[in-house]
C-alpha positions as CSV (number, residue, x, y, z in Angstrom):
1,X,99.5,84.7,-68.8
2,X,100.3,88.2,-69.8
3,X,103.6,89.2,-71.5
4,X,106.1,91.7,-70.6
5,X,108.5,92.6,-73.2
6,X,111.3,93.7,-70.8
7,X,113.7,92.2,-68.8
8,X,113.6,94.2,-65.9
9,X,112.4,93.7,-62.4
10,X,108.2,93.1,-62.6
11,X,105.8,94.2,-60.4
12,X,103.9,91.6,-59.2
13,X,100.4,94.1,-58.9
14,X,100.8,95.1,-62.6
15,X,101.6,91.3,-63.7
16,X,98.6,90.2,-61.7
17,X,96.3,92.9,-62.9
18,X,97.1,92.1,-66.6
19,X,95.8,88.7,-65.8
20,X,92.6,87.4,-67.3
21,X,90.5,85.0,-65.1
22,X,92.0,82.0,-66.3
23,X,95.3,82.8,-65.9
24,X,94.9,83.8,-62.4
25,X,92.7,80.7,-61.8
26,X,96.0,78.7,-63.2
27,X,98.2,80.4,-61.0
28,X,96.3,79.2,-58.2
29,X,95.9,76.2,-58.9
30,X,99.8,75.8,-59.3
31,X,100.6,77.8,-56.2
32,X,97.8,75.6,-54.6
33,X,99.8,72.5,-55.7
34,X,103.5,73.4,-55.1
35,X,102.0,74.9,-51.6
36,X,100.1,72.0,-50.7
37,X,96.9,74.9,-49.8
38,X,93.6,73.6,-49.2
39,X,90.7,74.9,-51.6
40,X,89.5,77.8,-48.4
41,X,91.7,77.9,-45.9
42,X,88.8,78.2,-42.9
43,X,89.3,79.5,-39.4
44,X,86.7,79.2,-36.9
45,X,86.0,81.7,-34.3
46,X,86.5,81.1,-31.1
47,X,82.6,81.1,-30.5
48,X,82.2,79.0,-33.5
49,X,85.1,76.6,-31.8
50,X,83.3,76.1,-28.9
51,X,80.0,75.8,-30.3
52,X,81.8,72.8,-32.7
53,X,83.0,71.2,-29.7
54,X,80.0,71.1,-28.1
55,X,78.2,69.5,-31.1
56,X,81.0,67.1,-31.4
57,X,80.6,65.9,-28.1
58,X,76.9,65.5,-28.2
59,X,77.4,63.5,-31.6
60,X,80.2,61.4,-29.9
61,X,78.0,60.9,-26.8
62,X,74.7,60.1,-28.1
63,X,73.9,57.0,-27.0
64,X,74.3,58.5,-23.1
65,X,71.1,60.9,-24.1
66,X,67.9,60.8,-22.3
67,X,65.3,60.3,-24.5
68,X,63.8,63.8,-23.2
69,X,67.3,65.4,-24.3
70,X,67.4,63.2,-27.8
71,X,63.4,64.7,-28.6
72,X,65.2,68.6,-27.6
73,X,67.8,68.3,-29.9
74,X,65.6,67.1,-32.8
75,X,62.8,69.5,-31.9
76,X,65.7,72.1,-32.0
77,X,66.4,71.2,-35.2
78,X,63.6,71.0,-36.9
79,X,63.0,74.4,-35.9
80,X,65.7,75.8,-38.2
């Protein structure tokens, strides 16, 4: 971690500038651990949300597929 040699109030821009890659891969790793923060905090859109859902519930209701439906989903895939 850089050093100061002062005992006045530090800007936290110049302290984190004066880091090196390690030391600001250390700080987040301890603010990771004494926040309890995932690795990348993710968000889905809502389009994204809805499109989840929507895969979800195929997955969850797969066994309710027509075969015709099954063979669409697969062909779909393949495709991509």
């Amino acid at each position: 971690m850089p050093e100061f040699n002062f005992y006045n109030e530090v800007d936290v821009d110049d302290f984190y500038d004066a880091m090196d890659r390690y030391d600001k891969q250390e700080m987040f790793d301890l603010l990771k651990q004494d926040f309890e923060i995932g690795e990348d905090p993710y968000y889905p859109s809502a389009a994204e949300a809805i499109f989840f859902e929507a895969v979800d519930k195929i997955k969850q209701s797969r066994l309710q597929l027509t075969l015709e439906q099954e063979e669409m989903l697969l062909e779909l895939a393949r495709s991509l």
